[in-house]
C-alpha positions in Angstrom: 10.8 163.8 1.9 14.3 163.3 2.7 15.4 163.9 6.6 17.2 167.0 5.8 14.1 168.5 4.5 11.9 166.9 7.1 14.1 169.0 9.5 13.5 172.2 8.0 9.8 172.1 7.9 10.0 171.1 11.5 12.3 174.3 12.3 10.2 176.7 9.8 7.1 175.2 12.2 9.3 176.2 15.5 10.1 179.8 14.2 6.7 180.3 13.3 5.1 178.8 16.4 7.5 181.2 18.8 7.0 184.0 16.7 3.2 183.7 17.7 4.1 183.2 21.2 5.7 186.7 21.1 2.6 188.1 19.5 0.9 186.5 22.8 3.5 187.9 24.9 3.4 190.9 23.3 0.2 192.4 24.2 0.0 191.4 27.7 3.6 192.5 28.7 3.4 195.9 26.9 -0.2 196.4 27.4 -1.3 196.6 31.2 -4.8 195.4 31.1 -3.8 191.5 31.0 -1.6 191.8 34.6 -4.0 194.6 36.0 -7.4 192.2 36.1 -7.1 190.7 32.3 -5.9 187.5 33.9 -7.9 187.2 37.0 -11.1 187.5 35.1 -10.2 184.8 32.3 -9.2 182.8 35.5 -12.5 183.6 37.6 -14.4 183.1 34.5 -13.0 179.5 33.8 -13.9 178.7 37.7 -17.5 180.5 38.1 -18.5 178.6 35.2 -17.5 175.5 36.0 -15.2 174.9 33.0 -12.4 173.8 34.4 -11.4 170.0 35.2 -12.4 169.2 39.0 -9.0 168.5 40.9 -8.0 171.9 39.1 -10.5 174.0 40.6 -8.8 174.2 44.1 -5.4 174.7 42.2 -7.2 177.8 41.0 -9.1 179.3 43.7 -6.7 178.8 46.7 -3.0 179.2 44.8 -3.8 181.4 41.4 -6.6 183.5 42.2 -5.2 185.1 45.2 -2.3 186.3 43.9 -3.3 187.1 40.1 -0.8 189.7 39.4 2.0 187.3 40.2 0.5 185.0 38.3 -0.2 187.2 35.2 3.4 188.3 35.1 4.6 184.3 35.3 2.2 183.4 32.2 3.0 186.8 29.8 7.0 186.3 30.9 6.9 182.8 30.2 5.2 183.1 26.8 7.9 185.8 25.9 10.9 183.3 27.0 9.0 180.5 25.1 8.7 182.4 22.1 12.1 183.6 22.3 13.3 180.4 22.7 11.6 178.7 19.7 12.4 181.3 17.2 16.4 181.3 18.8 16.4 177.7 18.3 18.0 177.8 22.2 17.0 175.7 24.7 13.9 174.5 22.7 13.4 171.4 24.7 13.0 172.9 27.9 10.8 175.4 26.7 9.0 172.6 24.6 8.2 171.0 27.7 7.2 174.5 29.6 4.8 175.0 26.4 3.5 172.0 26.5 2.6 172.1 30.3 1.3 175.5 29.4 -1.2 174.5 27.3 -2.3 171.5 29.2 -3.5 173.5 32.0 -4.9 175.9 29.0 -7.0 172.7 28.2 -8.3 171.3 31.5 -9.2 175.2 32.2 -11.6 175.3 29.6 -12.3 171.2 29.4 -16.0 171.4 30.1 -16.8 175.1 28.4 -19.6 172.9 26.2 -20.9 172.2 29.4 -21.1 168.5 31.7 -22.5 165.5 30.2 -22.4 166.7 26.6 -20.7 164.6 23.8 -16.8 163.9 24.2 -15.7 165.3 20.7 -17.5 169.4 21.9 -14.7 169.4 24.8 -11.8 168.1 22.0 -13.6 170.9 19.6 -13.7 173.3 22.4 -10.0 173.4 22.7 -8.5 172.9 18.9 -6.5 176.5 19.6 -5.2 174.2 22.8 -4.5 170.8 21.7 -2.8 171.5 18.4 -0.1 174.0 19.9 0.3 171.3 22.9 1.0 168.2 20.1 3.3 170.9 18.8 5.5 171.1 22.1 5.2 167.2 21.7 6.8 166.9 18.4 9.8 169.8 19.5 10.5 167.9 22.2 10.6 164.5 20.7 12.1 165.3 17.5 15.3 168.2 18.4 13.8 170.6 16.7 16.4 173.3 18.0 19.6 171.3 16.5 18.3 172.9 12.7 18.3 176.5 12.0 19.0 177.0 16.0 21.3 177.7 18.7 21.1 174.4 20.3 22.7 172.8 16.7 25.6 174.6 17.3 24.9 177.4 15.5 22.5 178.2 12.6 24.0 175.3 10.2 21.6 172.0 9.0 22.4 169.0 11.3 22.6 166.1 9.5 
């Protein structure tokens, strides 16, 4: 595959991954059930149950969960301005690296949902809707994705 092409795939794979962060965005900005008690539950749930990763837990009950409207607004606003971003082509390595961040904390939320002391590849398995989108991020960043069929290129021309 030549570079040229390599590029495109990479910036049909940008489009596609914002355009699902504005499905994400989507219902929890126009719907209200995500900012009014959506949020704090996923967020109590993940604590209560022990799933998240243990220097996180305090993160989560003393900064997030006393303020989860605020906090609701932050994630369903950033997922809108992240998806915005990557189907733009503008600004895609700073939302890249917002996305990526994102979905880091998404994983060591939900690390030990299988449960403590179970085999290492049920907490990978547990968060394959996680760890894809984060290597994602990875690659955008790494590779420019927003210079090809984006706003940070210049324009909507290939880059060569």
């Amino acid at each position: 595959m030549s570079d040229a092409n390599a590029r495109r795939v990479l910036a049909l794979v940008r489009i596609a991954v914002g355009v699902t962060f504005l499905f994400f965005a989507e219902y929890k900005i126009v719907g209200s059930e995500f900012v009014h008690g959506g949020f704090q539950k996923y967020i109590s749930t993940y604590v209560d149950q022990h799933q998240v990763v243990s220097w996180l837990q305090p993160v989560l009950t003393h900064s997030v969960l006393p303020h989860p409207f605020l906090w609701a607004l932050v994630v369903s606003w950033s997922e809108l301005l992240i998806g915005i971003s990557l189907v733009l082509g503008y600004w895609v390595r700073l939302s890249s690296f917002g996305g990526a961040v994102y979905m880091l904390a998404l994983t060591l939320c939900t690390w030990y949902a299988p449960g403590h002391n179970v085999r290492y590849w049920r907490y990978v398995g547990n968060n394959l809707d996680h760890i894809p989108m984060l290597m994602l991020f990875l690659i955008f960043l790494s590779f420019r994705a927003g210079d090809t069929w984006g706003l940070d290129g210049g324009g909507l021309k290939l880059r060569k």
